[in-house]
C-alpha positions as CSV (number, residue, x, y, z in Angstrom):
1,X,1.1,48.9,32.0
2,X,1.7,52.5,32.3
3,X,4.6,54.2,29.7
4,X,7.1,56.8,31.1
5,X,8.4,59.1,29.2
6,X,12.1,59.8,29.0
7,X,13.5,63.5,28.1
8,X,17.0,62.9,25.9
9,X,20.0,63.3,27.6
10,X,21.4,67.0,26.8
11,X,25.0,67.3,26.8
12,X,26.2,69.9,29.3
13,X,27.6,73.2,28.4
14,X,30.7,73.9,29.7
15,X,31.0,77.9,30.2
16,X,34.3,79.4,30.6
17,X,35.1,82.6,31.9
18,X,35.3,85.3,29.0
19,X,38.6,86.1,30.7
20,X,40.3,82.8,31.0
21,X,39.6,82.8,27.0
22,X,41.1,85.7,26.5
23,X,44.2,84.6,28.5
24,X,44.2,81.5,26.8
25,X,44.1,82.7,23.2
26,X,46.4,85.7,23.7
27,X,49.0,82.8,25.2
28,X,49.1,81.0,22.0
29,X,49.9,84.2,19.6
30,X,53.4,84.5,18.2
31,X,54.2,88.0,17.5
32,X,57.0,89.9,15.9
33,X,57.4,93.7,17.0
34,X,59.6,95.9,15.0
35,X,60.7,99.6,16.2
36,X,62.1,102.5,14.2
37,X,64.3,104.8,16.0
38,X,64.4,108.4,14.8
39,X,66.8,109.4,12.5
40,X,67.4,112.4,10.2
41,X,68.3,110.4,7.4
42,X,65.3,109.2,5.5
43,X,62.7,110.4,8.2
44,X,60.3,110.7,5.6
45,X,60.6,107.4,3.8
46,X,59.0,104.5,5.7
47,X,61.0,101.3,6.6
48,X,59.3,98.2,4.1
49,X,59.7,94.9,6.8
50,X,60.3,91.6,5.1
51,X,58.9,88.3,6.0
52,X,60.3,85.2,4.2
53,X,60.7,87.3,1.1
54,X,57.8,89.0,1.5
55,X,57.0,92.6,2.1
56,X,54.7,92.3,5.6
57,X,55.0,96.0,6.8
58,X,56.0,99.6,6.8
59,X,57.5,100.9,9.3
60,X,57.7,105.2,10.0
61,X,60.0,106.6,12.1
62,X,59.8,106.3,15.4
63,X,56.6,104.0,15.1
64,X,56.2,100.2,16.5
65,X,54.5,97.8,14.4
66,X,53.4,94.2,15.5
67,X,52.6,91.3,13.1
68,X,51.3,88.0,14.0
69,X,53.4,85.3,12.7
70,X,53.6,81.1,12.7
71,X,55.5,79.9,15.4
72,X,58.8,78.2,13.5
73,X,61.9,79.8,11.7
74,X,61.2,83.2,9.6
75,X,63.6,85.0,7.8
76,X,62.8,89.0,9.0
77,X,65.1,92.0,7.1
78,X,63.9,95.5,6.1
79,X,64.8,97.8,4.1
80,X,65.1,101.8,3.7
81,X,64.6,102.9,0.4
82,X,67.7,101.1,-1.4
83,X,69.5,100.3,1.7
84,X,68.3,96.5,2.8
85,X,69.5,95.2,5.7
86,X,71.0,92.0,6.0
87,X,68.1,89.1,6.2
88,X,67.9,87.4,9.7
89,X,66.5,83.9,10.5
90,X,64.9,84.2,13.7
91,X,63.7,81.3,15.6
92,X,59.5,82.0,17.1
93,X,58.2,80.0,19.8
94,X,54.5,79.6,20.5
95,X,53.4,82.1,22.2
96,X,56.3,84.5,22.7
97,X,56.9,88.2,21.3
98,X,60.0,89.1,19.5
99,X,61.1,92.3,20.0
100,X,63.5,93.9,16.7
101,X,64.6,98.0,16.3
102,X,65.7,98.8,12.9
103,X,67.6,101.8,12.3
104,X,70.3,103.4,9.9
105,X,73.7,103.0,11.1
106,X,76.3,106.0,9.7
107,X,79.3,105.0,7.4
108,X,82.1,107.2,6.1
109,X,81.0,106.5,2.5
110,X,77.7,104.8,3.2
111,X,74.8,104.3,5.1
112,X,73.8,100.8,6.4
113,X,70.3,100.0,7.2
114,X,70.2,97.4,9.9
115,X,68.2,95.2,12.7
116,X,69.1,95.4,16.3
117,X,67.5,92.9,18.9
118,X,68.6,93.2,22.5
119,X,67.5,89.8,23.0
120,X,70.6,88.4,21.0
121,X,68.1,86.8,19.1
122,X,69.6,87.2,15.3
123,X,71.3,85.1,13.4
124,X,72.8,86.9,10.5
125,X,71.8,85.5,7.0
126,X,72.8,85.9,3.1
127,X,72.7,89.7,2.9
128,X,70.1,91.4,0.7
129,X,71.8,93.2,-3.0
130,X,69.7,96.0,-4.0
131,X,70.3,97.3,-7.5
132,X,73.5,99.3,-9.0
133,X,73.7,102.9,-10.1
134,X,76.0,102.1,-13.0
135,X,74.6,103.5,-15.5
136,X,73.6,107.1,-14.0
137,X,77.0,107.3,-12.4
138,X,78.5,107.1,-15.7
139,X,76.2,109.8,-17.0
140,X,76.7,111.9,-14.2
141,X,80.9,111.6,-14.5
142,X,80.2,112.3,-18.3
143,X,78.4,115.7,-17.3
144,X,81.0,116.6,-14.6
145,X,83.4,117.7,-17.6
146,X,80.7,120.2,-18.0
147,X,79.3,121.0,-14.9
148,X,81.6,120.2,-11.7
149,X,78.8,119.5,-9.5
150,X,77.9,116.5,-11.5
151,X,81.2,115.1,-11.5
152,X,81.1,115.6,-7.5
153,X,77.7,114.0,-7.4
154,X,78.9,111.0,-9.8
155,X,82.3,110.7,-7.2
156,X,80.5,110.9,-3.9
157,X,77.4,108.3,-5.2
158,X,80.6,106.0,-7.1
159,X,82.3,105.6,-3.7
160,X,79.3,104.9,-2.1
161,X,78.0,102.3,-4.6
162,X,81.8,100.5,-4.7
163,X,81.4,100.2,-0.8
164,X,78.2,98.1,-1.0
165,X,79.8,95.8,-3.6
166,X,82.6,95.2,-2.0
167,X,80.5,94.2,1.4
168,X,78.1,92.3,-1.3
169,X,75.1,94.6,-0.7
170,X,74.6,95.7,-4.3
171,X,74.7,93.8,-7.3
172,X,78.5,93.7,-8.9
173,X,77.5,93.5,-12.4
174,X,77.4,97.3,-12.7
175,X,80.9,97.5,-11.2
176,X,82.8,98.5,-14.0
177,X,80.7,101.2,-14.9
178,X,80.3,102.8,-11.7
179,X,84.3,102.7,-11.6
180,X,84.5,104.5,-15.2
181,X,81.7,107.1,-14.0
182,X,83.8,107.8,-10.7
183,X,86.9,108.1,-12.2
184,X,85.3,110.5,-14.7
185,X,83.3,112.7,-12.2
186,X,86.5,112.9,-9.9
187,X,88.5,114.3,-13.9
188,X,85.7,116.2,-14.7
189,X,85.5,118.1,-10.5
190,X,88.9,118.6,-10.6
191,X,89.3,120.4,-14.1
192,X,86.1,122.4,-13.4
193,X,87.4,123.5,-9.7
194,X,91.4,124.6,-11.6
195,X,89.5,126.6,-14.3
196,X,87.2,128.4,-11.6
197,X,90.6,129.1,-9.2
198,X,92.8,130.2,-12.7
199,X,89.9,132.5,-13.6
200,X,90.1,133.7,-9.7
201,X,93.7,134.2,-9.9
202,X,93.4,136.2,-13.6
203,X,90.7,138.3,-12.2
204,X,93.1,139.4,-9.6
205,X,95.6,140.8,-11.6
């Protein structure tokens, strides 16, 4: 009785198209792209992006970056050197690209660092408290008595610094110093600006 021999069963290979794996994996990335816009302000500094508490990126002006992310909620905020924007919880589907611009937005006293989405896609969070100048502002307002331009520097930065408390963007616990060094640096401006106009009007005469 004769034995035939039987080759094993191979599995087949299924090939795909290098294409249709391309297409396939790019659908299933979840990105988040963040634009600066150019500003004169801070131009030089670059823009530190956020990611759940986490510093993810830096952004330069007028550059894009893109991050991969996890599709699910992410909290996204940036900041420009101590001017945090608020923190937004942003929503990611699979697949999708999430487009963001962050830029600094102009104030009478201060400067706001913010991001934009066109998409309507933000959902404002708790906002971000960087550190207080207390403790400078007070030395600066203590120096105005000696040199005005201290005292102007000590005003201007005081008003500033009081604006961002009172929109709970900087920490409050320095409040009453940077009150005492602004009311100071205003004194010591104003004295230093009479005495230069009285020596003026002596040096008339």
């Amino acid at each position: 009785m004769r034995r035939i021999a039987v080759s094993p069963i191979r599995p087949l290979a299924i090939l795909w198209p290098k294409h249709c794996l391309l297409d396939f994996t790019e659908s299933m990335n979840t990105q988040l792209e963040i634009t600066r816009k150019p500003h004169l302000i801070g131009w030089a500094r670059g823009a530190r992006i956020t990611l759940d508490g986490q510093e993810v990126a830096n952004v330069g002006t007028g550059k894009t970056v893109t991050l991969e992310v996890t599709p699910g909620k992410h909290v996204v905020g940036a900041w420009l050197g101590s001017n945090p924007s608020p923190q937004h919880a942003i929503e990611f589907a699979s697949g999708e690209t999430v487009r963001l611009q962050c830029r600094m937005k102009m104030g009478a006293f201060a400067n706001n660092f913010e991001l934009t989405s066109k998409e309507g896609r933000l959902v404002a969070g708790a906002p971000v408290q960087s550190g207080h100048h207390g403790t400078m502002i007070l030395v600066l307002g203590l120096l105005g008595f000696i040199f005005g331009i201290f005292g102007l520097a000590a005003l201007v930065q005081g008003i500033a610094d009081l604006t961002k408390m009172s929109r709970d963007q900087m920490d409050r616990s320095g409040e009453l110093l940077t009150w005492i060094g602004t009311i100071l640096g205003a004194i010591g401006f104003l004295v230093n600006l009479l005495l230069i106009l009285l020596a003026f009007a002596l040096g008339q005469r």
